[in-house]
C-alpha positions as CSV (number, residue, x, y, z in Angstrom):
1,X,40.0,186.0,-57.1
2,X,37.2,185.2,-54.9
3,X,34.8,182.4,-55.6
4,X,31.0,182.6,-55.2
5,X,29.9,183.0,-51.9
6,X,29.5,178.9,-49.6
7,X,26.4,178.2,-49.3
8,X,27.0,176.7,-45.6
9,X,25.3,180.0,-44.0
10,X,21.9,179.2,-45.9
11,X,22.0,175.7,-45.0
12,X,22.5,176.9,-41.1
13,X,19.8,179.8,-41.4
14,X,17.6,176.6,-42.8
15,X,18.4,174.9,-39.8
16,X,17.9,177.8,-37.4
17,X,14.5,178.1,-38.9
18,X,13.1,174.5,-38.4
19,X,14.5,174.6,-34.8
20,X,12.8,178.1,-34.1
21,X,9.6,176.9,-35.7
22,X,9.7,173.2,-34.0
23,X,10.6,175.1,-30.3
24,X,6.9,175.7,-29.5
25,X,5.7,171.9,-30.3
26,X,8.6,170.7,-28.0
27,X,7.1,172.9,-25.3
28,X,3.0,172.3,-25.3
29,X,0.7,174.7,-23.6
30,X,3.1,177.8,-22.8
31,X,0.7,180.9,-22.8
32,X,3.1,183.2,-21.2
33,X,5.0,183.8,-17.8
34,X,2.6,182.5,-14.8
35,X,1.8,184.9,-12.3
36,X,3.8,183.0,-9.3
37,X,6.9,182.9,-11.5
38,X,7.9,186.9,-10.0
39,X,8.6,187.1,-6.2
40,X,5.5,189.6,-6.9
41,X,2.9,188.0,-8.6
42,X,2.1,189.5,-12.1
43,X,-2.0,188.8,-12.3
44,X,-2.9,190.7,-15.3
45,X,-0.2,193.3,-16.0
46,X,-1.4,196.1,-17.9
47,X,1.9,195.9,-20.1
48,X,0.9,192.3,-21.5
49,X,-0.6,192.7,-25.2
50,X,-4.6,191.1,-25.7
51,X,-3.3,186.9,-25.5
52,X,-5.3,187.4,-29.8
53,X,-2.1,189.3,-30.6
54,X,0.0,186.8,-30.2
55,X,-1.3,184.5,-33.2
56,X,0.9,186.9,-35.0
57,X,4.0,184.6,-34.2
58,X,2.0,181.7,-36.7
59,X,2.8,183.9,-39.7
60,X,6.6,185.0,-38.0
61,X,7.3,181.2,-38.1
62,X,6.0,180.7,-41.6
63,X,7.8,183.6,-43.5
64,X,10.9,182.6,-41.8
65,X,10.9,179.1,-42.7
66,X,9.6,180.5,-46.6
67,X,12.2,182.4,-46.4
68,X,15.0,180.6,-45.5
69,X,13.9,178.0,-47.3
70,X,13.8,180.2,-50.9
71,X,16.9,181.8,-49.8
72,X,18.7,178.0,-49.5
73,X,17.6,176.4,-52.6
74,X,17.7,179.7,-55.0
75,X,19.6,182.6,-53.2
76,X,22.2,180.1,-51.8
77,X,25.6,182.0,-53.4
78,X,23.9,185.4,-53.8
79,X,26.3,187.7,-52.2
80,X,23.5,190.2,-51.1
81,X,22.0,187.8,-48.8
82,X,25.3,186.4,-46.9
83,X,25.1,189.9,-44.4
84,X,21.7,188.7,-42.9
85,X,22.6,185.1,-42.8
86,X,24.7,185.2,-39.5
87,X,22.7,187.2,-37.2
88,X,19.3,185.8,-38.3
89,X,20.5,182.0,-37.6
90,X,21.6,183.4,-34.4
91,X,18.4,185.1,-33.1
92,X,16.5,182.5,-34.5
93,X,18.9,179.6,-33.0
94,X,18.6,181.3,-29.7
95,X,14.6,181.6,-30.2
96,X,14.5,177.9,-30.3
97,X,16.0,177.9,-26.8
98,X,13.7,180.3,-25.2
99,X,10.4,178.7,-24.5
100,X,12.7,176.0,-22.1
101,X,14.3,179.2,-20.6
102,X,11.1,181.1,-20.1
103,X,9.5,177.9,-17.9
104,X,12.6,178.1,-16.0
105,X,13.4,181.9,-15.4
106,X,11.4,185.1,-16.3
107,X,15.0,187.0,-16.0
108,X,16.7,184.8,-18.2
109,X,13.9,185.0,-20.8
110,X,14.4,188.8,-21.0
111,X,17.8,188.6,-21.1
112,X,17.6,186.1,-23.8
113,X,15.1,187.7,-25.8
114,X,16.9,190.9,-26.0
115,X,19.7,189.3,-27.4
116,X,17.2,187.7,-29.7
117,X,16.4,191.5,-30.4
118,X,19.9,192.5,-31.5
119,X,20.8,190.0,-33.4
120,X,17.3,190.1,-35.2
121,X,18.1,194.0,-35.8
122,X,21.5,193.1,-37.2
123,X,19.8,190.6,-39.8
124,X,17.5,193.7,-40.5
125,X,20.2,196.5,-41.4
126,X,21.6,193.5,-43.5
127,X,18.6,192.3,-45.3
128,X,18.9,192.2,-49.1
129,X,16.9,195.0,-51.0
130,X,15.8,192.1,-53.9
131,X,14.0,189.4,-53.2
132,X,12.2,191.6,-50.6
133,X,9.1,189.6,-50.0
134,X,11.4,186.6,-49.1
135,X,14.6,188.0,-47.6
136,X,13.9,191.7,-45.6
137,X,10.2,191.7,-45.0
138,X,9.9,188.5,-43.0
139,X,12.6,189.5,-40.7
140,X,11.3,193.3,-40.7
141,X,8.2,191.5,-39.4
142,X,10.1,189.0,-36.5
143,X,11.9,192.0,-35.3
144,X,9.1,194.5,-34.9
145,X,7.7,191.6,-33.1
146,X,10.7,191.0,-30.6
147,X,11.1,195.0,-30.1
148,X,7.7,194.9,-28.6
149,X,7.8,191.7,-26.6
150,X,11.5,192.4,-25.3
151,X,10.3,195.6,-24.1
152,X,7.1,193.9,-23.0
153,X,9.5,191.8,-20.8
154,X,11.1,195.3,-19.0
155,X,7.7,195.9,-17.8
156,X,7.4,192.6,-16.6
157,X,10.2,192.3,-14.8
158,X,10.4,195.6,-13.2
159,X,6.7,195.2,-11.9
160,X,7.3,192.0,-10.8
161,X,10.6,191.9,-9.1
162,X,8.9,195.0,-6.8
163,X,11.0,197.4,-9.0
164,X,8.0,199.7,-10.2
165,X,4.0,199.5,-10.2
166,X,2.6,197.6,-12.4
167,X,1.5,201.2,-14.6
168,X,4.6,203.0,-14.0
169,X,6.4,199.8,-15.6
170,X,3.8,199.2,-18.5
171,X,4.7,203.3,-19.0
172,X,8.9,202.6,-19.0
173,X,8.2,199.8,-21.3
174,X,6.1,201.6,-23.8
175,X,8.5,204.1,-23.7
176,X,11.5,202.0,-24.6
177,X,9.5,200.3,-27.3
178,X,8.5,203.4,-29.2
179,X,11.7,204.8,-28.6
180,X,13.5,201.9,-30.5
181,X,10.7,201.9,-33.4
182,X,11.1,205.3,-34.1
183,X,15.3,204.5,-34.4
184,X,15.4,201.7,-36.8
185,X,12.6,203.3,-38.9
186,X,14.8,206.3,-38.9
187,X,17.8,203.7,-39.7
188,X,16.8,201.1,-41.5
189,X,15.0,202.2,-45.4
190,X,12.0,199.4,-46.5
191,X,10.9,197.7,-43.5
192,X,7.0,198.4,-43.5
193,X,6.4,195.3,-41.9
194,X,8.4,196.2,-38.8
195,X,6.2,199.0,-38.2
196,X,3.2,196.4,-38.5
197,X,4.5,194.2,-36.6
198,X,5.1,196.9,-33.1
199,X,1.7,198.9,-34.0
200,X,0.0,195.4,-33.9
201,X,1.0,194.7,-30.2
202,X,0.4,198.5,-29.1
203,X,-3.2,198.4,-30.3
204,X,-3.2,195.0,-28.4
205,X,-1.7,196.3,-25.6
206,X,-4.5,199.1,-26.0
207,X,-7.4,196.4,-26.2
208,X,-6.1,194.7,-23.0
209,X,-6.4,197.9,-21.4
210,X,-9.7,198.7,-22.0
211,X,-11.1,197.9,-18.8
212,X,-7.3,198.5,-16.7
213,X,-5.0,201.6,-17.2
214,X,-6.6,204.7,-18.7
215,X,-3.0,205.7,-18.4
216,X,-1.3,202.9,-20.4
217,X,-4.4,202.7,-22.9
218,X,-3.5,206.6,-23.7
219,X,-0.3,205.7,-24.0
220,X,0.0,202.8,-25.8
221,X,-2.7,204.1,-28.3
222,X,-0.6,206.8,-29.0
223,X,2.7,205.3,-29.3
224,X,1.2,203.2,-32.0
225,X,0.0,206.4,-34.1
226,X,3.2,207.4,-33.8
227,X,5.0,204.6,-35.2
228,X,2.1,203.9,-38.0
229,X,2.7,208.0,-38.7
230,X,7.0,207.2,-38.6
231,X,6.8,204.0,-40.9
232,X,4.6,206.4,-43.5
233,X,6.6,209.4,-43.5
234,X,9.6,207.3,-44.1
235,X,7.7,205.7,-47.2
């Protein structure tokens, strides 16, 4: 017969956590890739969310540290949270590496933060049902997060590596980002949060456009109806 479940997996999610959640003190000041760091320089890019949006990583950082912290000292053995434990320590383990990577190489950022992505996914389609508020919905939240910014980073890259305009780039990325919401809220049951998350950066994405794109505004705008109208169907 089996035994219960090690608790070596929470111990490293724990670990993950603290190293995710230290990663931004280690590396002071980053506000995002500088324009000069794209052989075309990226001066306002329509697909970049309003800089406000990104306070939203303060309560990311938080829930996950509450979370793996609950899930280490009174989940530790329970067998519906072993799924998750895996692929969350790795997305998070490789989100303590990407501020370093990012300073270095916009390309090896996105690459990076789309594995980040579908690891964080994985952890998602694994999440344990109980103990929602401390096991699925902080993750639901990190990866609604990381499908907008990874797709965020598709614009980026193909606008500034001379692969697209800046607005047909901020349109390709919108795109991918709604096309992925709409799949893991088709997917995944219970994960209100991601939908938060993805509608937060469209509407910021919608404010930084206010006086750029008419084009990305529309779109963005409505991409985030359409998620906000997916998550409550699917309620």
């Amino acid at each position: 017969m089996r035994g219960h479940p090690s608790p070596f997996m929470a111990v490293v999610v724990l670990l993950a956590a603290l190293a995710f959640v230290a990663s931004p003190f280690l590396v002071p000041g980053f506000g995002g890739f500088e324009p000069n760091q794209f052989p075309v320089p990226q001066d306002d890019p329509p697909v970049q969310p309003a800089g406000y949006a990104f306070a939203i990583w303060g309560v990311i950082y938080a829930w996950l540290l509450a979370g793996a912290l609950f899930g280490l000292f009174l989940r530790a053995d329970a067998v519906d949270w072993q799924p998750m434990r895996g692929p969350l320590a790795l997305s998070m383990g490789l989100g303590a590496a990407w501020l370093p990577v990012a300073l270095i190489s916009p390309l090896g950022a996105t690459v990076l933060i789309w594995a980040m992505l579908v690891a964080a996914l994985m952890a998602l389609r694994a999440a344990p049902v109980l103990d929602r508020w401390w096991g699925r919905a902080p993750v639901a939240l990190y990866a609604g997060w990381l499908t907008a910014a990874s797709s965020v980073s598709i614009g980026l890259v193909l606008a500034g590596y001379g692969l697209s305009g800046q607005v047909p780039a901020a349109v390709i990325a919108l795109l991918i980002a709604l096309g992925i919401g709409l799949f893991v809220l088709r997917r995944v049951p219970d994960i209100a949060e991601y939908a938060v998350a993805l509608v937060w950066a469209l509407v910021a994405v919608v404010v930084a456009n206010l006086t750029q794109s008419l084009t990305v505004l529309v779109l963005a705008g409505a991409a985030a109806a359409i998620i906000a109208i997916a998550a409550l169907a699917r309620r």
